[in-house]
C-alpha positions as CSV (number, residue, x, y, z in Angstrom):
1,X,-214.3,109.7,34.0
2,X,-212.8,107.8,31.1
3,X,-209.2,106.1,32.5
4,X,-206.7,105.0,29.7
5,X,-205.2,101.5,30.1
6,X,-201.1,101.3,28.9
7,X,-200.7,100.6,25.6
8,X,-199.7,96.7,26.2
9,X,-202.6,95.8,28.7
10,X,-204.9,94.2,25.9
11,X,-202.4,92.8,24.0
12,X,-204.5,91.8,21.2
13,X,-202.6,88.5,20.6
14,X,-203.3,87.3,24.5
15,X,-206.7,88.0,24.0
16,X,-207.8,87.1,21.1
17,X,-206.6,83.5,22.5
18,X,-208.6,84.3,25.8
19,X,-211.7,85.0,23.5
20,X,-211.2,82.8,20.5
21,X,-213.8,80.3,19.1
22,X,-213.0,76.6,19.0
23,X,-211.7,76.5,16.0
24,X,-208.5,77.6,17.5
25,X,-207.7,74.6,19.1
26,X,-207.0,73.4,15.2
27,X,-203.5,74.7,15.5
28,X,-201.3,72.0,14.3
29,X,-199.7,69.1,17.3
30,X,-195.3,69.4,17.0
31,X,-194.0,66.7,15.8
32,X,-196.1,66.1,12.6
33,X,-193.9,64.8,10.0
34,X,-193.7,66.7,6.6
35,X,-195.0,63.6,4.8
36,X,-198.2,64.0,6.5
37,X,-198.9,67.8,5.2
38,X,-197.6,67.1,1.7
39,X,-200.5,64.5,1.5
40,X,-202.7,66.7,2.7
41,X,-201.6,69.7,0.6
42,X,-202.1,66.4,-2.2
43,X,-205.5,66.0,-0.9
44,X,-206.4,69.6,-1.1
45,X,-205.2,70.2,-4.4
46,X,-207.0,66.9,-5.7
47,X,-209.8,67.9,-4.3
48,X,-209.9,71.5,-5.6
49,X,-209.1,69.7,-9.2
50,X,-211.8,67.8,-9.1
51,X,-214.1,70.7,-7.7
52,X,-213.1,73.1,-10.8
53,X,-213.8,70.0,-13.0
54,X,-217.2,69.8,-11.8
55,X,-217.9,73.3,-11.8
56,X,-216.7,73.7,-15.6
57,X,-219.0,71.3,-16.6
58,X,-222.1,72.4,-14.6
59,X,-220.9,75.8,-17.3
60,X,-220.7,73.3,-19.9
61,X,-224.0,72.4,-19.0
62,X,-226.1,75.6,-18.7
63,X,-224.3,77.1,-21.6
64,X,-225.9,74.0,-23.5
65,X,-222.4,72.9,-25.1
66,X,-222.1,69.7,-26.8
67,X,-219.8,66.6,-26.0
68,X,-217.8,67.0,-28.8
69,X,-217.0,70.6,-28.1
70,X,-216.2,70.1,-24.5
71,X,-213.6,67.7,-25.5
72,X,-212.2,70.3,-27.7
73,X,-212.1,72.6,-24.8
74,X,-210.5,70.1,-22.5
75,X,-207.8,69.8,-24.8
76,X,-207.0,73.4,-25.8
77,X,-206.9,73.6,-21.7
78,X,-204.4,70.5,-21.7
79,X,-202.6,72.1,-24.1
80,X,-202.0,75.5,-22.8
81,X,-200.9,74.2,-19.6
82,X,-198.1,72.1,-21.0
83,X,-197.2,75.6,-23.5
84,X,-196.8,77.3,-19.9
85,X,-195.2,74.6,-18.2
86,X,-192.3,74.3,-21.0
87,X,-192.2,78.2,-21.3
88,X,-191.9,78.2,-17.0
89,X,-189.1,75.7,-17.5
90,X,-187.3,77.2,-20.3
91,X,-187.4,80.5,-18.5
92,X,-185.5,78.4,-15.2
93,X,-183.0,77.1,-18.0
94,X,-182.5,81.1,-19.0
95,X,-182.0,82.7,-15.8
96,X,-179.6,79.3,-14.6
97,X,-177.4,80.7,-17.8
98,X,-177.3,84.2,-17.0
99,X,-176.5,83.7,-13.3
100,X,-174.3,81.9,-11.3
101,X,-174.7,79.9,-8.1
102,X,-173.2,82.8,-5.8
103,X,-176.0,85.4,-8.0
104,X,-178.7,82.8,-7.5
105,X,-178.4,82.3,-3.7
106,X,-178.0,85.7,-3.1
107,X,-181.0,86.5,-5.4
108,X,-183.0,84.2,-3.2
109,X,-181.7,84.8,0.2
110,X,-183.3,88.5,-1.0
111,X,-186.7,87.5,-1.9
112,X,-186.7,85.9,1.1
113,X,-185.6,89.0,3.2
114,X,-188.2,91.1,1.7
115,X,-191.3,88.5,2.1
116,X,-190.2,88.0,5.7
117,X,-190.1,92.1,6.1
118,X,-193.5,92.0,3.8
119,X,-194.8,89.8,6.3
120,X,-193.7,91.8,9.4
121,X,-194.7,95.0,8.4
122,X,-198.3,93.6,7.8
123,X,-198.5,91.9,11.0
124,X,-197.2,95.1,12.8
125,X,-200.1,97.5,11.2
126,X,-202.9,94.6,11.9
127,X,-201.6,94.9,15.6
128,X,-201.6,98.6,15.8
129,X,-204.8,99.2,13.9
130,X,-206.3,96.2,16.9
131,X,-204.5,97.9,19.4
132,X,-206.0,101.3,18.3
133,X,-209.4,99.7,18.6
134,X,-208.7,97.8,21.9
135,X,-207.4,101.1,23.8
136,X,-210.4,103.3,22.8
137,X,-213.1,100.4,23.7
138,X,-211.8,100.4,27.1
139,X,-211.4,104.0,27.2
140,X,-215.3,104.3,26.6
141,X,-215.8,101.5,29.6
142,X,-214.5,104.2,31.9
143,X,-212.9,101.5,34.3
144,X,-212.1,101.7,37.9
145,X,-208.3,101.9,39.2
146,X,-209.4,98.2,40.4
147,X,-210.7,96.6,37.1
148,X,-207.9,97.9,35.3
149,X,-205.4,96.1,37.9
150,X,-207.9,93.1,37.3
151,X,-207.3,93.0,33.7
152,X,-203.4,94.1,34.1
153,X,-202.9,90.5,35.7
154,X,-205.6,88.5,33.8
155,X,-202.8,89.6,30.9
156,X,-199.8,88.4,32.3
157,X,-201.6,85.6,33.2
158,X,-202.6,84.5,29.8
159,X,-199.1,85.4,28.6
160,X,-197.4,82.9,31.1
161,X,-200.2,80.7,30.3
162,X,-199.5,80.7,26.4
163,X,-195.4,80.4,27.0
164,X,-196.1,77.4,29.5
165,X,-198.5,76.0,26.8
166,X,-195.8,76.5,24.0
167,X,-193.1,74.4,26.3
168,X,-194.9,71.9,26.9
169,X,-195.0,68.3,24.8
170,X,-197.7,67.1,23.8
171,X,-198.9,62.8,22.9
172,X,-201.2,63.7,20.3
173,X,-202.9,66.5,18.1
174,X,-206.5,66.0,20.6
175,X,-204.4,66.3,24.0
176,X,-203.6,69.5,22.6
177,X,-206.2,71.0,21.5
178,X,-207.7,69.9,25.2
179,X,-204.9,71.7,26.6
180,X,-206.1,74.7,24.6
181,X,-209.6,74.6,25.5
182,X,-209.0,74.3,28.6
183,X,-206.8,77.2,29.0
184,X,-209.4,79.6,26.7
185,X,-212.1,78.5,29.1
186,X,-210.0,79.5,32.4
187,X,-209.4,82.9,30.6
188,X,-213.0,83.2,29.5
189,X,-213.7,83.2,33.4
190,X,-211.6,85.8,34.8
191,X,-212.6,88.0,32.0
192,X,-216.2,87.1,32.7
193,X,-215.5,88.3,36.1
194,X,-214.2,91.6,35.3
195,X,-216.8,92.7,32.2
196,X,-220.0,92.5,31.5
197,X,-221.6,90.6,29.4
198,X,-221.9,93.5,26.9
199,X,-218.8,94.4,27.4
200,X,-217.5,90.8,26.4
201,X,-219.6,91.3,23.2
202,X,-217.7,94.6,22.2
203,X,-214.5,93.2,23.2
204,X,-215.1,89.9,20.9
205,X,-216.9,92.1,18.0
206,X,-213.3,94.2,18.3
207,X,-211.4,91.4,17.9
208,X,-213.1,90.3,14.4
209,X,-212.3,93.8,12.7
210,X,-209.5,94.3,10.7
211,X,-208.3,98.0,9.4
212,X,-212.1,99.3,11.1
213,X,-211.3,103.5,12.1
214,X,-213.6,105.4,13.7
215,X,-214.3,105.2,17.1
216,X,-217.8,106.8,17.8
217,X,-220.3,106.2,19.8
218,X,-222.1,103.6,17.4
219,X,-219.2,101.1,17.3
220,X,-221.1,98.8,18.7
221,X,-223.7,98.5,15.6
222,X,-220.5,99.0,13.4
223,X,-219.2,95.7,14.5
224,X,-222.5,93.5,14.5
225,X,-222.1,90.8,11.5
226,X,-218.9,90.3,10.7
227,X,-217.1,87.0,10.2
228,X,-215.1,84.7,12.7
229,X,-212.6,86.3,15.1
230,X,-209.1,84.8,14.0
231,X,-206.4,83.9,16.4
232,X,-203.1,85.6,16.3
């Protein structure tokens, strides 16, 4: 007989950290200074630059164009991205003449309201839809009273595990992500100890969906192949 776990016994969050690959651990160490990621955002964009650059003339390339007319094209580029950059700017000098500073803050403090609610709204349907997918998976496991008391406190234990982890101050970015391997593989275990492997598999293939309905029989072949679980 099928035996439905509470809605917040798999929070996904909690255990999408218990099941997550190493590349979680890449969560950035407090107490980096800003300099240090607006260099690397430099970096990236650099790099990206110079990707596009070699890109547009691997086109140049295969489209057979000459020297001379890539130059030309390099500077109608040049050009229309200073045309945009003075029509950005004169459009700042417009709208700082038809508001004030009170209208302008307030303007802002809105756009910022509405990405934040944006934002939240999204987050809150990705956790439904993953809670959706978590409750019937387990519902199909047909777990024992005992197992689902077993997985009741391997939850709050990777909650209070995460909130110690969050408290806690760390040296350097590699003692951290120690500390976070460390605390995946302890969850790992007591999972491992409750499911099988198969059902480790499902759980893990869950965790990689996003927006996935349906919750037949053949989920199992509906999740094979998809990309890498992310971390929430």
């Amino acid at each position: 007989m099928k035996m439905t776990l509470s809605r917040k016994l798999l929070a996904p969050a909690l255990l999408a950290v218990a099941i997550a690959p190493l590349a979680l651990s890449a969560t950035a160490a407090p107490g980096k200074g800003e300099g240090d990621w607006a260099e690397k955002r430099q970096q990236w964009h650099q790099a990206h630059a110079e990707r596009k650059a070699e890109q547009r003339q691997a086109l140049f390339e295969r489209a057979g164009i000459d020297e001379a007319t890539r130059e030309a094209l390099d500077e109608a580029r040049s050009e229309h991205r200073d045309a945009m950059r003075q029509l950005h700017e004169q459009h700042r000098e417009r709208l700082a003449e038809i508001l004030d500073d009170d209208q302008r803050a307030a303007l802002e403090e809105a756009r910022r309201e509405q990405r934040e609610e944006r934002r939240a709204e999204m987050m809150e349907q990705r956790r439904t839809s993953m809670q959706e997918r978590l409750e019937a998976l387990v519902d199909d496991w047909g777990l024992s009273d005992e197992e689902r008391e077993a997985l009741r406190e391997t939850r709050e234990a990777i909650y209070s595990d995460m909130a110690e982890l969050r408290g806690r101050d760390f040296d350097s970015r590699s003692e951290r992500r120690d500390a976070m391997l460390e605390m995946r593989d302890r969850h790992q275990a007591a999972l491992a100890e409750i499911l099988s492997d198969e059902q480790l598999e499902e759980l893990r293939e869950t965790m990689m969906q996003r927006g996935e309905r349906g919750y037949g029989k053949d989920r199992g072949k509906a999740y094979r192949g998809h990309g890498e679980m992310r971390g929430n």
